[in-house]
NUGU-717591 format. One record per residue (C-alpha): x, y, z. Coordinates in steps of 0.1 Angstrom, whole numbers, plus 5000, padded with zeros to 4 digits. Layout:
[atom [X, Y, Z]]
...
END
This chain:
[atom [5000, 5000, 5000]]
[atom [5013, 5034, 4991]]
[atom [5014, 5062, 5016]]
[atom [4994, 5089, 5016]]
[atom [5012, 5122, 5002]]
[atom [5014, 5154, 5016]]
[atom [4986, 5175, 5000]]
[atom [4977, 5210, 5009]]
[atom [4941, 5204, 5025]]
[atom [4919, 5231, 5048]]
[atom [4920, 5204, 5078]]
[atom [4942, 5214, 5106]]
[atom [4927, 5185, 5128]]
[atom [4947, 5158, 5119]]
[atom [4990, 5153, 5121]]
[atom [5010, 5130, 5140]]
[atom [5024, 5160, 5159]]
[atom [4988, 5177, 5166]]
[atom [4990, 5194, 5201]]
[atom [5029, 5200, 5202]]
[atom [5034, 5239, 5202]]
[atom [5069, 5248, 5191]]
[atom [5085, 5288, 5201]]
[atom [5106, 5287, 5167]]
[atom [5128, 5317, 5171]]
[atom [5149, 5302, 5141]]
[atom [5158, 5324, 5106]]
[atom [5170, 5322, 5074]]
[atom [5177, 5284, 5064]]
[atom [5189, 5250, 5091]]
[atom [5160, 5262, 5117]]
[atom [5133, 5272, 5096]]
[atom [5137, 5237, 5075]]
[atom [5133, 5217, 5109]]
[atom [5103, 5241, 5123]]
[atom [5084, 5232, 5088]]
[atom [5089, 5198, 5083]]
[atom [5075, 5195, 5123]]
[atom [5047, 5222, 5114]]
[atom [5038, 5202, 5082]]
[atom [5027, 5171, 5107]]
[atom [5007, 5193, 5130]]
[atom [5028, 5210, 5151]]
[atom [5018, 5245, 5166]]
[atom [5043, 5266, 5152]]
[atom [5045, 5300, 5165]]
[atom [5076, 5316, 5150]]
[atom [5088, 5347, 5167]]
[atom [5098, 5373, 5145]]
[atom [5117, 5411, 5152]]
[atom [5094, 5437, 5149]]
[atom [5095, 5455, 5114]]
[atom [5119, 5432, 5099]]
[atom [5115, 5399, 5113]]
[atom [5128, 5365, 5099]]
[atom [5163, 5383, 5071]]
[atom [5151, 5360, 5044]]
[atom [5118, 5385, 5042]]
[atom [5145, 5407, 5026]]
[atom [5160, 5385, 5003]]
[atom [5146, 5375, 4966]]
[atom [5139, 5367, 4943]]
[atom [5102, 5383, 4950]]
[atom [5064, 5373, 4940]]
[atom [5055, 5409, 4947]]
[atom [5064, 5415, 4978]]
[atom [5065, 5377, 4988]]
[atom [5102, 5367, 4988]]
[atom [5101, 5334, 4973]]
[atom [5134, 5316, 5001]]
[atom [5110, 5327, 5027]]
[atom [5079, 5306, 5014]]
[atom [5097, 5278, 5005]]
[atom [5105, 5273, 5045]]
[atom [5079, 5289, 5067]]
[atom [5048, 5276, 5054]]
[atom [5019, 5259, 5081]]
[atom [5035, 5284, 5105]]
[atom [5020, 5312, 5131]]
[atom [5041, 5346, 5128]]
[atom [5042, 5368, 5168]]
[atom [5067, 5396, 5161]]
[atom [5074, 5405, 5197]]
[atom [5093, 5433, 5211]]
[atom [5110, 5415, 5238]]
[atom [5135, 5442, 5251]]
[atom [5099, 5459, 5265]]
[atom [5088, 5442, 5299]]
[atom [5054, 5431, 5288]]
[atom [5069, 5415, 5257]]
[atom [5091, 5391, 5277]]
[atom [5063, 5390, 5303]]
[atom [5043, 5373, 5274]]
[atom [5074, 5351, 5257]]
[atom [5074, 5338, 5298]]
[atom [5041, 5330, 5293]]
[atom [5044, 5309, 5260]]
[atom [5076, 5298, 5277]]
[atom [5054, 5280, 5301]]
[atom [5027, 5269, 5277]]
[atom [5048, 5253, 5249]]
[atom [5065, 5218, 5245]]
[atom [5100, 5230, 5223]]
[atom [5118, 5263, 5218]]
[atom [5141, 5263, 5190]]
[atom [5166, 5288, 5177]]
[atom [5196, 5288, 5156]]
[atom [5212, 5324, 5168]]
[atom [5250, 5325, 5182]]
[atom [5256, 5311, 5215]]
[atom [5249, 5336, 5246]]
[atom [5220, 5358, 5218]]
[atom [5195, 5338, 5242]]
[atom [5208, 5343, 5271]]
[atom [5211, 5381, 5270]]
[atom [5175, 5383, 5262]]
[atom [5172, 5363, 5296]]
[atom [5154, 5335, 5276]]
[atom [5188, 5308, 5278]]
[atom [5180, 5272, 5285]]
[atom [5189, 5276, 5322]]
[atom [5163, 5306, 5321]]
[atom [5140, 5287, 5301]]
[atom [5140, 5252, 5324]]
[atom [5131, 5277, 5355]]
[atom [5097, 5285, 5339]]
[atom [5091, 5250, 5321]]
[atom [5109, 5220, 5333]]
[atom [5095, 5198, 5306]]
[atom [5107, 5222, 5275]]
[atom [5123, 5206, 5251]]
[atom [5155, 5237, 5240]]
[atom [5169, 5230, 5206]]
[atom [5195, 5254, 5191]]
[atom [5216, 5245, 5161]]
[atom [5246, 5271, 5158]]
[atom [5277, 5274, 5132]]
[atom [5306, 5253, 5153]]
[atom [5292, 5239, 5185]]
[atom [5286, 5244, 5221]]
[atom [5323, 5249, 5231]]
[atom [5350, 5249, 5215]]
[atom [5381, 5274, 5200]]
[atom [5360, 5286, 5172]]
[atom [5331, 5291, 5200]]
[atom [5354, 5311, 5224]]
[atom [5364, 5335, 5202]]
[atom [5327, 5344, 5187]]
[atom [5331, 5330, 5152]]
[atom [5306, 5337, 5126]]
[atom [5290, 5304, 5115]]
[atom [5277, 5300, 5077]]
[atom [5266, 5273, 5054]]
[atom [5300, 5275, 5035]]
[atom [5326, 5277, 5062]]
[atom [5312, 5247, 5077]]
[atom [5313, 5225, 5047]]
[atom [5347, 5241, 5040]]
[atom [5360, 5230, 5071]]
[atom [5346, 5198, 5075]]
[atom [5357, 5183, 5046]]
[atom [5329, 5193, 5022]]
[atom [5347, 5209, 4995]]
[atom [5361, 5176, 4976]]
[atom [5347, 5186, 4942]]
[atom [5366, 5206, 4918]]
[atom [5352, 5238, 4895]]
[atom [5351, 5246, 4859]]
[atom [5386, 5268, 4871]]
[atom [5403, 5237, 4888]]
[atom [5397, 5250, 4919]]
[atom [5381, 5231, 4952]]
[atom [5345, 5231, 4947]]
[atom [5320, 5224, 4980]]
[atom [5297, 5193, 4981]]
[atom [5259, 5202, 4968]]
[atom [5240, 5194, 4995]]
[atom [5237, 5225, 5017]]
[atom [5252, 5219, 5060]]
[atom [5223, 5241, 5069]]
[atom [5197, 5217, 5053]]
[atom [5218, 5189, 5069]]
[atom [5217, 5206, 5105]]
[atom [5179, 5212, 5102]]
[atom [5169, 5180, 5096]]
[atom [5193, 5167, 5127]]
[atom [5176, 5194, 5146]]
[atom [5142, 5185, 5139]]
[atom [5152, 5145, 5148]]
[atom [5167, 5159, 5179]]
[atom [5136, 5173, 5190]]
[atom [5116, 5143, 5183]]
[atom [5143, 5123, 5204]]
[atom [5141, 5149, 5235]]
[atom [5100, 5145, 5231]]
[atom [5100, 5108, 5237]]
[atom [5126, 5109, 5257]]
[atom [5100, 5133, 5280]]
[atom [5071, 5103, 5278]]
[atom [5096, 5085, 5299]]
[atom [5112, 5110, 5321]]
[atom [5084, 5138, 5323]]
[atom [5110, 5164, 5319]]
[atom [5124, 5186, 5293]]
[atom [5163, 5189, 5280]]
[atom [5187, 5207, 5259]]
[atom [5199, 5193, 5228]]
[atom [5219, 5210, 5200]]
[atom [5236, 5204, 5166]]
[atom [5255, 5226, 5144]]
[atom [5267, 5230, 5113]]
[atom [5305, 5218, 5112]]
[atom [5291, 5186, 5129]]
[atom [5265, 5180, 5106]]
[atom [5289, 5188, 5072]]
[atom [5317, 5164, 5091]]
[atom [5290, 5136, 5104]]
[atom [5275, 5135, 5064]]
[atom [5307, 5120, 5053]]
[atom [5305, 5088, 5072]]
[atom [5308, 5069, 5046]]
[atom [5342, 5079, 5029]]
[atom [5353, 5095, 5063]]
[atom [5356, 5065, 5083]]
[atom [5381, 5054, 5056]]
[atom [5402, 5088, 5058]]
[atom [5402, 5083, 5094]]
[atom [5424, 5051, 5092]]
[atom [5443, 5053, 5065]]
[atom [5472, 5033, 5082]]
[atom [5450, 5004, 5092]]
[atom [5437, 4998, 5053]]
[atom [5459, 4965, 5048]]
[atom [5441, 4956, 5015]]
[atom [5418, 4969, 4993]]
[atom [5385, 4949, 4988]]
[atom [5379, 4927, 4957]]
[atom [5348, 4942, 4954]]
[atom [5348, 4979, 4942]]
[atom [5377, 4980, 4925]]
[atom [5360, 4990, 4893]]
[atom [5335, 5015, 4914]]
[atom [5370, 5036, 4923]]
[atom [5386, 5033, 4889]]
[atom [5353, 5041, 4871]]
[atom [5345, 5080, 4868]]
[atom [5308, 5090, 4882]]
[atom [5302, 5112, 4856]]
[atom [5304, 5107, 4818]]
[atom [5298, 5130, 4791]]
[atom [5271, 5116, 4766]]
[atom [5261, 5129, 4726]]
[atom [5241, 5152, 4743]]
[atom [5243, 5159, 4783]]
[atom [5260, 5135, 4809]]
[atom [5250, 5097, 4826]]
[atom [5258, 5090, 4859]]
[atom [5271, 5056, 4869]]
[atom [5261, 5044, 4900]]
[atom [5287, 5014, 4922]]
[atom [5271, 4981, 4924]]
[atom [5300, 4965, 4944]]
[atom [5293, 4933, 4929]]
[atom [5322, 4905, 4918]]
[atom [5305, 4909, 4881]]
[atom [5296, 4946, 4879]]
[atom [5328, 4953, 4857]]
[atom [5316, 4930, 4834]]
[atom [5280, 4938, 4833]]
[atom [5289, 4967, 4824]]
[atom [5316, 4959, 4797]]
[atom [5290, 4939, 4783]]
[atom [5261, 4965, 4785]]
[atom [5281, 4989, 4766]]
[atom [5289, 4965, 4738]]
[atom [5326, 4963, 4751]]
[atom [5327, 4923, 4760]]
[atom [5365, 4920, 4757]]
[atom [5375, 4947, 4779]]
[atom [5378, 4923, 4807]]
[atom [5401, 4904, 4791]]
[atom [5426, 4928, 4787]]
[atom [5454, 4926, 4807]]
[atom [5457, 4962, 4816]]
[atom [5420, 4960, 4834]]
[atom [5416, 4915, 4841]]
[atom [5425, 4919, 4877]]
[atom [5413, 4948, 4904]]
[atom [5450, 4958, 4908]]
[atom [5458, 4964, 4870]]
[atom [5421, 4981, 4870]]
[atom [5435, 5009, 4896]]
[atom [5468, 5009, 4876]]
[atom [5455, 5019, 4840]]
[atom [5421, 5035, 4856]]
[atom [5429, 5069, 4833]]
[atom [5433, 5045, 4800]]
[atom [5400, 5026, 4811]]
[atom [5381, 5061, 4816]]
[atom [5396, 5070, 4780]]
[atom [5376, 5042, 4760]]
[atom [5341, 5038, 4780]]
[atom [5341, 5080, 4779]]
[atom [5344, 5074, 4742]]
[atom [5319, 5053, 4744]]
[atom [5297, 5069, 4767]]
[atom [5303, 5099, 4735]]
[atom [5285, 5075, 4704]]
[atom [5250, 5078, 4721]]
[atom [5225, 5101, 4737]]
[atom [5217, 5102, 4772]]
[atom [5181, 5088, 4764]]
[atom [5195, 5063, 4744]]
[atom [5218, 5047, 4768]]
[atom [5192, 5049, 4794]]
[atom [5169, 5025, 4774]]
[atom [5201, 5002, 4768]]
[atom [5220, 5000, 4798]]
[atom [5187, 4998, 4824]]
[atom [5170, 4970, 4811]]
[atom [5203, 4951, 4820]]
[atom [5206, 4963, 4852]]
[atom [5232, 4986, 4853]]
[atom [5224, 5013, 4879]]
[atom [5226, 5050, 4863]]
[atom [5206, 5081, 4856]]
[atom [5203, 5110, 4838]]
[atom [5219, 5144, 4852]]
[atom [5194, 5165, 4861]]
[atom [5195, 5202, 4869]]
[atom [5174, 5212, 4892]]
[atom [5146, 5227, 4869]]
[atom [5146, 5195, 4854]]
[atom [5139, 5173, 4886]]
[atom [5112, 5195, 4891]]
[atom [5096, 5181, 4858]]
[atom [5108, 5144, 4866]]
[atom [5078, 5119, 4865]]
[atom [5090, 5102, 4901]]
[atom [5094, 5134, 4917]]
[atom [5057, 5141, 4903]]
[atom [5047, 5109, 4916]]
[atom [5063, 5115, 4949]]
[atom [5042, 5149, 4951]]
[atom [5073, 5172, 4957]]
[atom [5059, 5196, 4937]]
[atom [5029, 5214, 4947]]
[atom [5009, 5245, 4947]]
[atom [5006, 5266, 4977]]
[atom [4978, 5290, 4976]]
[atom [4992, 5325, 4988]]
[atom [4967, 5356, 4994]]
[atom [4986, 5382, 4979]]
[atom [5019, 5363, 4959]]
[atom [4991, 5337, 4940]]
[atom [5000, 5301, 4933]]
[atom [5030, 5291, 4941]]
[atom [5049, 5261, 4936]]
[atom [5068, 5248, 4961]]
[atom [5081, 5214, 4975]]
[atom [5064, 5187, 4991]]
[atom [5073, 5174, 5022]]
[atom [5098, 5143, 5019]]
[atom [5083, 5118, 5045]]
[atom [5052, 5099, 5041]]
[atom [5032, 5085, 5067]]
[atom [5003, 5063, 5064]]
[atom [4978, 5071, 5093]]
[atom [4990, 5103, 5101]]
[atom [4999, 5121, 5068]]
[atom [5015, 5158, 5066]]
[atom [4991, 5186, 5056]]
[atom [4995, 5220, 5046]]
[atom [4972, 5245, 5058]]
[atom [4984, 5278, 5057]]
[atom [5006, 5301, 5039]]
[atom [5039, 5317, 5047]]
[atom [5026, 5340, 5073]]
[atom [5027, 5381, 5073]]
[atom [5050, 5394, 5097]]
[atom [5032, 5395, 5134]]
[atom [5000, 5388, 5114]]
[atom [4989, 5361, 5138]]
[atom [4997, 5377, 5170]]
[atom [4960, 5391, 5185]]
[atom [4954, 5355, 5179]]
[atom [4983, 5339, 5199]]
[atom [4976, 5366, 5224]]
[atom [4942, 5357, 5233]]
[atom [4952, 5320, 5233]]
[atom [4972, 5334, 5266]]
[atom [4940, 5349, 5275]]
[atom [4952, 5391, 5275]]
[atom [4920, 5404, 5271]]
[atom [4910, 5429, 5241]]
[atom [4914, 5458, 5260]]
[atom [4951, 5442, 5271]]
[atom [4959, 5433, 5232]]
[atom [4952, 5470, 5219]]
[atom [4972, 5486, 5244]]
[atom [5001, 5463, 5237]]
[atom [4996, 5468, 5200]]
[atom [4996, 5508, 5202]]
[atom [5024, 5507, 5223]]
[atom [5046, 5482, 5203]]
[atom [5050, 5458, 5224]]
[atom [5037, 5432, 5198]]
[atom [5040, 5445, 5156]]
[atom [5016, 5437, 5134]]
[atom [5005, 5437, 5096]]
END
């Protein structure tokens, strides 16, 4: 049976996280990815914004409008309170959430909390069972900690390894996939840890990731080679023609990708699958050793081979005999792929002032508890009379603290 996708829908009744309300203090990218993917399963999100600004990817385009397009694409199925908190009654009412939700979550630098007099420590006293998640650039402690670092998406995959590509210019290139998208996603499991965790204990915890961790921890496959080089006695008989092999070839008209199979016959399935049956005989590649040795003269005659055909054409040949491969997509042409389509990644999120959008689905399927998305990218502060009379300030209360600032809205 297949899942249920994620389809936007008008009922906000039903997710698996339905009665969790999270403070989501996060901006810009690694929080704001955890905070949806929660919100798109039911969660309360409430995300607290500066007045007159709020979350910084508000300012950034491209634009629908005056909808910034990196905003939508994270904060949808979310609440927006843009709270003053350096005025008394505004951290008099952040108290008050404090003692009414189930996670706070943030992703500023380490001690930003605590000078608003909202750190974990701070937080615990009003809530014992909160849940504190904070993702930063390097960690909790540390050197690059001590002295006050700036953390961003490209330092940390530059110093944890992630630059192992090279550009058109020869020079190191960083790894596609984004640390901050990595980190968010740790974040969110984290929280979803800390919330079990809290069916057993009845109380809260701090948990944290950053950035360099995440970039360092997403090489575990290569890196747990790298970290023993001097214990590698042998290499193994299978995957010899996986490391000789390129990844990438160029085609009649775009570029395959060739996937390892790490099978005793996959050098020879594919020989055979690209019409070159004697290749295995040949001395220079018969053994995994002599593969390795001549890899660059190998590379020479299946790129030339690769060259004869079209992509689509060596699709339909090589497939059907199980050779793992794929097209190389860019991005705009994933979004038109028919198993993307099928997966419902792409769908259209009704906005009230930017139109239909498209944006992408939410990657996790669940069969009795699906995600939903019920709401758009929310205005800045536009749902905070609401949130405010869920704390029951009266209307009188409200109006005061919306003339006075204390709370912004749209």
């Amino acid at each position: 049976m297949t899942p249920p996708q994620s389809v936007p829908t008008g009922d906000a009744n039903l997710g698996a996280l339905q009665g969790v309300r999270i403070l989501d203090f996060t901006h810009v990218y690694q929080g704001p990815v955890c905070t949806q993917l929660l919100a798109d399963f039911g969660a309360d999100v409430i995300k607290v914004e500066r007045p007159g600004t709020g979350d910084w990817s508000r300012q950034w385009g491209p634009f629908v409008g005056d909808v910034s397009l990196p905003y939508a694409g994270l904060n949808r199925n979310k609440r927006s309170l843009a709270l003053n908190l350096k005025d008394e009654r505004g951290l008099a009412i952040m108290h008050k959430l404090v003692t009414r939700s189930d996670v706070l979550v943030h992703n500023f630098r380490p001690g930003a909390m605590e000078k608003l007099g909202l750190g974990y420590d701070d937080a615990r006293k009003l809530n014992p069972r909160l849940v504190y998640a904070t993702s930063s650039g390097w960690g909790d402690e540390g050197p690059y900690v001590e002295r006050g670092r700036g953390g961003h998406d490209m330092m940390a995959r530059a110093t944890s390894g992630l630059f192992d590509g090279v550009d058109k210019f020869g020079q190191p290139a960083p790894a596609g996939i984004s640390a901050d998208y990595v980190a968010g996603l740790l974040l969110g499991q984290a929280i979803l840890i800390a919330l079990l965790a809290r069916e057993r204990t009845g109380e809260g915890q701090c948990v944290t990731t950053d950035l360099l961790s995440a970039g360092f921890h997403a090489n575990t496959w290569n890196g747990t080679q790298q970290l023993n080089p001097d214990r590698i006695d042998r290499e193994g008989h299978i995957g010899a023609a996986e490391k000789a092999l390129r990844r990438v070839y160029r085609t009649a008209d775009d570029y395959i990708e060739l996937s390892p199979t790490f099978s005793p016959t996959g050098f020879q399935d594919l020989a055979l699958a690209l019409g070159l049956d004697d290749l295995p005989e040949d001395p220079r590649f018969s053994t995994n050793d002599a593969l390795l040795a001549h890899r660059e003269e190998l590379n020479q005659i299946v790129a030339a081979r690769f060259a004869e055909q079209t992509t689509s054409a060596w699709m339909a040949q090589l497939e059907p005999q199980g050779i793992l491969c794929a097209e190389v997509k860019t991005f705009e042409q994933a979004a038109e792929d028919e198993q993307v389509h099928a997966n419902n990644m792409v769908i259209d999120l009704q906005h009230p002032r930017a139109g239909t959008l498209k944006v992408q689905g939410t990657p996790i399927r669940m069969s009795e508890t699906p995600s939903h998305i019920d709401r758009a990218p929310p205005d800045l502060g536009a749902d905070g009379r609401q949130i405010l009379a869920e704390l029951e300030y009266d209307p009188g209360e409200i109006d005061v603290f919306a003339s006075d600032g204390v709370f912004d809205e749209e």
